[in-house]
C-alpha positions as CSV (number, residue, x, y, z in Angstrom):
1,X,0.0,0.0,0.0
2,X,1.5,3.5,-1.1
3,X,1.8,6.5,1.4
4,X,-0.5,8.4,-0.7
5,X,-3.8,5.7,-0.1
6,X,-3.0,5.6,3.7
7,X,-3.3,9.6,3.4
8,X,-6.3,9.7,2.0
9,X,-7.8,6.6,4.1
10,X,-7.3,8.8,7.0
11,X,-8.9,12.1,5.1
12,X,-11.6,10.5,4.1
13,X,-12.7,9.5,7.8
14,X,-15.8,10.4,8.9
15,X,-16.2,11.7,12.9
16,X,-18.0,8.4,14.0
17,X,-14.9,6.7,12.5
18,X,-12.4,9.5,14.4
19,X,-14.9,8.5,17.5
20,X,-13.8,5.0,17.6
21,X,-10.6,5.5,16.6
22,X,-9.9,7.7,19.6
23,X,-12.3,5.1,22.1
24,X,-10.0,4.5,25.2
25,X,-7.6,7.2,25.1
26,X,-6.8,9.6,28.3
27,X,-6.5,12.8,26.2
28,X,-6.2,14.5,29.9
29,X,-2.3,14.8,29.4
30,X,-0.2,15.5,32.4
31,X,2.6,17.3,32.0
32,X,4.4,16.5,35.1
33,X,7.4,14.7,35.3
34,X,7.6,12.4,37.8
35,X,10.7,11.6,39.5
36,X,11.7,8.1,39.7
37,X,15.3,8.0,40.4
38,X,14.7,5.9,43.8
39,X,12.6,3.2,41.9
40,X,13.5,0.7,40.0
41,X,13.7,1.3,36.2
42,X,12.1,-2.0,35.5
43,X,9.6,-3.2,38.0
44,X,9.3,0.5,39.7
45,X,10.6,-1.3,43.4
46,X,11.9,0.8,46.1
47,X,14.0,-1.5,47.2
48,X,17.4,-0.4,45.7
49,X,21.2,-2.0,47.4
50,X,24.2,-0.6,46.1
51,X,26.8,-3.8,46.4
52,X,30.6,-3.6,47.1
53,X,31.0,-3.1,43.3
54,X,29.8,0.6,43.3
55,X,26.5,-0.8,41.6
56,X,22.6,0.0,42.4
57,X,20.7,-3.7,42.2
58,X,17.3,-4.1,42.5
59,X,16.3,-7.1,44.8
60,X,13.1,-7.5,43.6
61,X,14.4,-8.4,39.7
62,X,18.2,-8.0,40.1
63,X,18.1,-5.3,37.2
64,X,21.4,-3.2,37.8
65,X,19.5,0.3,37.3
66,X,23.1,2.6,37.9
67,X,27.1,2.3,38.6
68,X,28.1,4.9,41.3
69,X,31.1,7.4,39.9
70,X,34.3,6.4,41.9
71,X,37.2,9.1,42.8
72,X,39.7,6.6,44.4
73,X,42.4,5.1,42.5
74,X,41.8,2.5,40.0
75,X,43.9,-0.6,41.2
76,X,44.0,-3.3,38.5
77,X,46.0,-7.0,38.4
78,X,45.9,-9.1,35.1
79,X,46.3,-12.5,34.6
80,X,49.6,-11.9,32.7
81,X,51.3,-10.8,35.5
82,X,50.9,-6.6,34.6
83,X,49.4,-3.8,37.4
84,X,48.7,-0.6,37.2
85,X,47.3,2.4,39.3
86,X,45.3,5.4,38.7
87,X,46.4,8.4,40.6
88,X,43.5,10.0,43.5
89,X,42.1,13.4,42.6
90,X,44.0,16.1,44.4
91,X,42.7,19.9,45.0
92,X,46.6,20.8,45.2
93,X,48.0,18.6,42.2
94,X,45.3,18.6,39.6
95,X,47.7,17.3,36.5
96,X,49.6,14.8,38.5
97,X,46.3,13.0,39.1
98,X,45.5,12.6,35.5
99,X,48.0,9.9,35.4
100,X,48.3,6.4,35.3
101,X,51.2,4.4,36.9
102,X,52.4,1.3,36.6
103,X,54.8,-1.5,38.6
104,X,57.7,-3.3,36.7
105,X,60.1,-6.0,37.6
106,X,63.8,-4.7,38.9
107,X,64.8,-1.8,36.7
108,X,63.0,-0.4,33.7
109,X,64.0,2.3,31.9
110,X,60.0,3.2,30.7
111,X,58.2,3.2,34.6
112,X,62.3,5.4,35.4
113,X,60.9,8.0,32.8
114,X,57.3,8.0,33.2
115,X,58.1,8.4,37.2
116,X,59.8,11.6,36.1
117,X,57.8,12.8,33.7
118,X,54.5,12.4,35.9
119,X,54.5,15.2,38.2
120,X,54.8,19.0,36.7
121,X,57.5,21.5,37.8
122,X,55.3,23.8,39.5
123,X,53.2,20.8,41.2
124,X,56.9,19.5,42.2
125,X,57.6,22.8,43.9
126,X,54.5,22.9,45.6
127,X,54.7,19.4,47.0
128,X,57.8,20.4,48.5
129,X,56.8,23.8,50.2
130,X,53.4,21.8,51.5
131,X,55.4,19.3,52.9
132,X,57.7,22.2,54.8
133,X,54.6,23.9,56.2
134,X,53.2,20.7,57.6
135,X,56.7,19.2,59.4
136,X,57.4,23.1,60.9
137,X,53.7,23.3,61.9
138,X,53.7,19.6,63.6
139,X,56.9,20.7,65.7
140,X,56.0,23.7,67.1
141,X,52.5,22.1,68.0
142,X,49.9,23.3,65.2
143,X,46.5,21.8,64.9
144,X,46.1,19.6,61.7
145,X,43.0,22.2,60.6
146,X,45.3,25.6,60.5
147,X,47.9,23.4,58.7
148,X,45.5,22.4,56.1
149,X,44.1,26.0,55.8
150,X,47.5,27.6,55.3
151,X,48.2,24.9,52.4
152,X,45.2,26.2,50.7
153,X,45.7,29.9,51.4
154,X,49.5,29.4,50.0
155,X,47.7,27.0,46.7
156,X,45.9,30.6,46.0
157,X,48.8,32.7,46.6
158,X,50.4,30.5,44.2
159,X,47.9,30.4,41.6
160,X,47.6,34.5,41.1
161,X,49.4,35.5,38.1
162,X,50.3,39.3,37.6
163,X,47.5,41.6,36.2
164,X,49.9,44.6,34.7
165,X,53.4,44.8,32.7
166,X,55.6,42.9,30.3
167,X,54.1,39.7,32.7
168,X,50.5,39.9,32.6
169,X,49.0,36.3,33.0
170,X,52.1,34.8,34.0
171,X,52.0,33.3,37.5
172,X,54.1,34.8,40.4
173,X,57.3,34.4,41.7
174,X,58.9,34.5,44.8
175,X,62.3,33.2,46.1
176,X,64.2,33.3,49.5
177,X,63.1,35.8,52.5
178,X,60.4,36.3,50.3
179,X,58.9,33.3,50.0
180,X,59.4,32.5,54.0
181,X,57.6,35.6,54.4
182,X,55.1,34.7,52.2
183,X,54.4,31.6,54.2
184,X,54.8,32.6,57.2
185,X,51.7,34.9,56.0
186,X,49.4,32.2,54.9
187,X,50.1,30.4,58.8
188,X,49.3,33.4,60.6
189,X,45.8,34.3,59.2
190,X,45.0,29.8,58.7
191,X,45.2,30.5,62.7
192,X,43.2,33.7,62.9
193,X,41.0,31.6,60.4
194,X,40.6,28.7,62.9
195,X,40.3,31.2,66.2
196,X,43.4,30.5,67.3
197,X,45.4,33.6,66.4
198,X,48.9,33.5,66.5
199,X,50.7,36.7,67.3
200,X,53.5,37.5,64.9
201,X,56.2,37.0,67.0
202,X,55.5,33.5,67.7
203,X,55.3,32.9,63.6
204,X,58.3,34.6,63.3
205,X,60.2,32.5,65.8
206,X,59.0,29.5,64.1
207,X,60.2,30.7,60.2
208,X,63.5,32.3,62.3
209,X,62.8,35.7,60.5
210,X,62.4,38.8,61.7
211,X,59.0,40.1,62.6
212,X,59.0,43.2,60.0
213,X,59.4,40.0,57.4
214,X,56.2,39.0,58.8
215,X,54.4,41.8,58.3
216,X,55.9,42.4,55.2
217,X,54.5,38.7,54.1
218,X,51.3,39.5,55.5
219,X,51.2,43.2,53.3
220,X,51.8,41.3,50.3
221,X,50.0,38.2,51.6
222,X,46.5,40.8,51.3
223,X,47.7,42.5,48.2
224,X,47.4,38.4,46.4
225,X,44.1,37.3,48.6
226,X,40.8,39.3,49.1
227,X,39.8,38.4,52.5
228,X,36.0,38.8,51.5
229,X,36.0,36.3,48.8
230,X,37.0,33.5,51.6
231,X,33.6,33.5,52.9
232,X,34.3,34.4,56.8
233,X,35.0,37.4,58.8
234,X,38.7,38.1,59.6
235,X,38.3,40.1,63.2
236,X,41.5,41.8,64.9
237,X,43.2,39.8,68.0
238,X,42.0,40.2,71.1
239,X,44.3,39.9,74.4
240,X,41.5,37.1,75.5
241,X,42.5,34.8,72.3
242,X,46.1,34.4,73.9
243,X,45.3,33.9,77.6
244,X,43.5,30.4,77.4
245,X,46.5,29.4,75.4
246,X,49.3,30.4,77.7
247,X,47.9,30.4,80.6
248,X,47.6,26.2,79.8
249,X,51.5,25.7,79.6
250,X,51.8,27.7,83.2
251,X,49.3,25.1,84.6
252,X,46.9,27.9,86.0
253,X,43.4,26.9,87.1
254,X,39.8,27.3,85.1
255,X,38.7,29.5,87.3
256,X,41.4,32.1,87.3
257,X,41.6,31.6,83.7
258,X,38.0,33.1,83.6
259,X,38.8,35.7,85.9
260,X,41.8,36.9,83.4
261,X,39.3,36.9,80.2
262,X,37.3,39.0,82.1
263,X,39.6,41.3,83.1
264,X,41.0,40.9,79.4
265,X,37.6,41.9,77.9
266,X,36.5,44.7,80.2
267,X,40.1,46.5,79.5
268,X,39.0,46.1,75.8
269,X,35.2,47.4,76.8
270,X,37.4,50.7,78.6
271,X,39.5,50.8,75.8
272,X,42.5,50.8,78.2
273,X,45.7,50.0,77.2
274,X,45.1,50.1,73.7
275,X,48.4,51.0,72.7
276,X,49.7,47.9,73.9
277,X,50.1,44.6,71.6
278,X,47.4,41.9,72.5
279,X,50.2,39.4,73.8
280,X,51.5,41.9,76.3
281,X,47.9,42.7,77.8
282,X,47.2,39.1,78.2
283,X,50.5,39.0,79.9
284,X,49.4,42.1,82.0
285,X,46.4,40.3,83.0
286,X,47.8,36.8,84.3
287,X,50.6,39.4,86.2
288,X,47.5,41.2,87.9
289,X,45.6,37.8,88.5
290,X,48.4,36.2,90.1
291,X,49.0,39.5,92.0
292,X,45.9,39.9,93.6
293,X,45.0,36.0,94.2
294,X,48.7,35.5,95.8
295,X,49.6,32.4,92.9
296,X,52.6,30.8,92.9
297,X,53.1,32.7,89.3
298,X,56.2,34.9,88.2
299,X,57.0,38.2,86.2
300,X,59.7,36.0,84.6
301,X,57.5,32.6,84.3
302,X,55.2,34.8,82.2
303,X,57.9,36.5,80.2
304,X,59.3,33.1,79.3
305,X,56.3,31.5,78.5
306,X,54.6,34.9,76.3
307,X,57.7,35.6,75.0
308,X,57.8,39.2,76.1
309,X,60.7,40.6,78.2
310,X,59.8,41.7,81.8
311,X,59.8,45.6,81.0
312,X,57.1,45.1,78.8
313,X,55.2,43.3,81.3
314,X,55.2,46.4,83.9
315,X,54.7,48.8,81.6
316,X,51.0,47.0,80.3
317,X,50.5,46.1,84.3
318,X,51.3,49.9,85.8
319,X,49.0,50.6,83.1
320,X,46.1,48.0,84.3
321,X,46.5,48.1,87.6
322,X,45.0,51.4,89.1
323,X,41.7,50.5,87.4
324,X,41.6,46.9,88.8
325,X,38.7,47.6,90.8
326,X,36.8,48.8,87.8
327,X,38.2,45.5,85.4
328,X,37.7,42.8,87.8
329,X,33.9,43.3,88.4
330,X,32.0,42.7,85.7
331,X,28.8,44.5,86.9
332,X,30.9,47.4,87.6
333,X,32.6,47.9,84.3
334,X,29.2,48.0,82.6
335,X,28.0,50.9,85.1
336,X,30.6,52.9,84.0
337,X,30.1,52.0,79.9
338,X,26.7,53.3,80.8
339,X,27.6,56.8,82.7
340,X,29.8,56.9,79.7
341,X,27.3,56.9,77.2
342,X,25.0,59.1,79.0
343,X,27.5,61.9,79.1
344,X,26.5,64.5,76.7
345,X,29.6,65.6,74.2
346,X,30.6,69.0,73.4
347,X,29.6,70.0,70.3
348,X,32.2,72.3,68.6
349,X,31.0,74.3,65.9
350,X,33.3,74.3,62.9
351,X,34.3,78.0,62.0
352,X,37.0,79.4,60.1
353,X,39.0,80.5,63.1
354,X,38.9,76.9,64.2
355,X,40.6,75.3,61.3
356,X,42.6,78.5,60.1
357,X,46.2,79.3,62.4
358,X,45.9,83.3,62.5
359,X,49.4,84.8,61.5
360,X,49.6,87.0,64.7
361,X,49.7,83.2,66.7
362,X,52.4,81.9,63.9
363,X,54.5,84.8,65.3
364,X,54.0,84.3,68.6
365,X,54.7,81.0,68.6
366,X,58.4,81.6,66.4
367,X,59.1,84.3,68.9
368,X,58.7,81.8,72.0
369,X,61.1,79.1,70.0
370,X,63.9,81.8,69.3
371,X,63.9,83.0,73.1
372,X,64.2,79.4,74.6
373,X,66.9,78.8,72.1
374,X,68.7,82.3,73.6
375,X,67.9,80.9,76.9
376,X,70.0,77.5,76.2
377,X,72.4,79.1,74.1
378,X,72.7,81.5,77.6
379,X,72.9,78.4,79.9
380,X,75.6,76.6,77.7
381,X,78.0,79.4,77.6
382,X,77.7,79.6,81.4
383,X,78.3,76.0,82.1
384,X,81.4,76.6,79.9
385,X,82.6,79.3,81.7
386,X,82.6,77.7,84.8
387,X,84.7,74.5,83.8
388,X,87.1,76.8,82.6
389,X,87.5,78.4,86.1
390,X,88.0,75.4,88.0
């Protein structure tokens, strides 16, 4: 039968014919999809295994409906005698993991140049500064988490390429002090990361560089890294972050460690001794702890354990002590944030004669600075003549 009689069998249909044609059929269409990944393909069962072969089995029919997508290495062992390996995916060596490697008996000149070949310069380099930052961090005590945070914050220092000159898109390179700097960096904000914050001192006594190094890594470090585009908020060190810390290797008590992070956060609350470096208050804090609790605790056991040398120490406790009545009671120190904040300011208003220096004062003031000079000019000549007498 040709395609042109079927045509006109169907055009020549009547509607009782189209009637019983269409007798039967749902033409209430539902759109919806429906989603039957947790059934079986075949017999629609819910009752899916996945076996030791990666593989989802139905145990109603035993239809194998999917194969799970393994990461891990592929190991392999033939009858003949030959094995191989696939390499794991790795977030730090992405092309090293796209190879396949392979055992041979005794020596072979093909596995001796395919072990050389399989690992990239750059990849080869980072192995070996990963592997420095994780043997330095393990001796000097480091959590595993800050260790793996600072290999990732280096693997993005390492992967920004310059933006301007003859070397635009070409990665960056650093060598020597540089480079320890630049490390150095990437471990001292993995702590602040973690919340336990590091002061730079400490990191630069364990890269034995100087602490303007540090900093200098830790410039550059934020010149490479935008902060915001890791996803967490990057606060400033508080003297309370070092205390729980320290005050563990001196064997003080839970309760007078509380005691000093109180003290530690009402001084912040004040805002007294704020020129001070967090390490030293913390330091002040235990010193004034141990002071007025009569503890079996040193000026020089906390300088050896902080760090910090004993004048340093004084200085942020002279500083912290006459207000120890105000930063050891809690209730107290916010009785005095709230007189603060009731206190009305001064409002200055803004004039021309408050932002301008008059000449007439100018002249004043260089007429003051010429007679003190006169005066010790005076007082010199004097002093002379007397030596001369005796």
């Amino acid at each position: 039968m040709s395609l042109d009689s079927i045509e006109n069998k169907y055009l020549s249909m009547s509607d009782c014919d189209i009637d019983k044609l269409l007798l039967g059929v749902d033409l209430n269409i539902d759109d919806t999809v429906v989603d039957n990944r947790n059934n079986c393909s075949a017999c629609q069962s819910e009752q899916l295994v996945i076996n030791q072969n990666g593989e989802c089995i139905c145990n109603e029919c035993g239809v194998v409906n999917s194969e799970l997508y393994d990461e891990m290495p592929e190991f392999n062992n033939d009858l003949e005698g030959a094995s191989r390996y696939g390499c794991p995916s790795n977030y730090f060596y992405p092309k090293s993991a796209l190879g396949t490697k392979f055992s041979t008996r005794g020596y072979s000149r093909i596995s001796n140049i395919q072990r050389q070949g399989q690992m990239p310069y750059r990849e080869k380099s980072l192995l070996e500064i990963l592997t420095k930052i994780q043997k330095k961090c393990k001796t000097y005590g480091i959590t595993q988490t800050i260790v793996d945070s600072a290999k990732i914050l280096y693997k993005k220092v390492s992967d920004c390429k310059h933006t301007n000159g003859n070397r635009v898109g070409k990665n960056r390179i650093m060598r020597c002090i540089n480079l320890r700097a630049m490390i150095a960096a990437c471990v001292f904000y993995a702590c602040k990361l973690q919340g336990e914050p590091r002061s730079p001192k400490e990191i630069a006594d364990i890269y034995d560089l100087e602490i303007k190094n540090v900093n200098k890594g830790c410039r550059r470090f934020l010149e490479f890294i935008d902060l915001d585009s890791l996803n967490t908020e990057f606060s400033s060190s508080k003297s309370s972050d070092f205390i729980e810390r320290f005050a563990g290797k001196m064997t003080l008590d839970a309760q007078y460690i509380k005691i000093a992070k109180d003290i530690s956060n009402n001084i912040h609350k004040l805002d007294i001794a704020s020129t001070h470096e967090p390490p030293s208050v913390a330091a002040g804090c235990i010193l004034l702890v141990a002071v007025m609790y009569h503890l079996e605790i040193t000026k020089k056991q906390i300088s050896e354990v902080f760090k910090i040398s004993d004048v340093t120490i004084s200085k942020t406790y002279r500083r912290i002590y006459p207000f120890h009545n105000i930063v050891m009671n809690n209730n107290i120190t916010e009785l005095v944030l709230q007189k603060r904040s009731t206190i009305p300011k001064k409002k200055i208003e803004m004039t021309e004669d408050n932002l301008v220096i008059k000449k007439d004062l100018t002249k004043k003031i260089k007429e003051k600075t010429k007679k003190s000079k006169k005066c010790l000019s005076e007082s010199d000549d004097s002093s002379d003549d007397s030596d001369i007498e005796v």
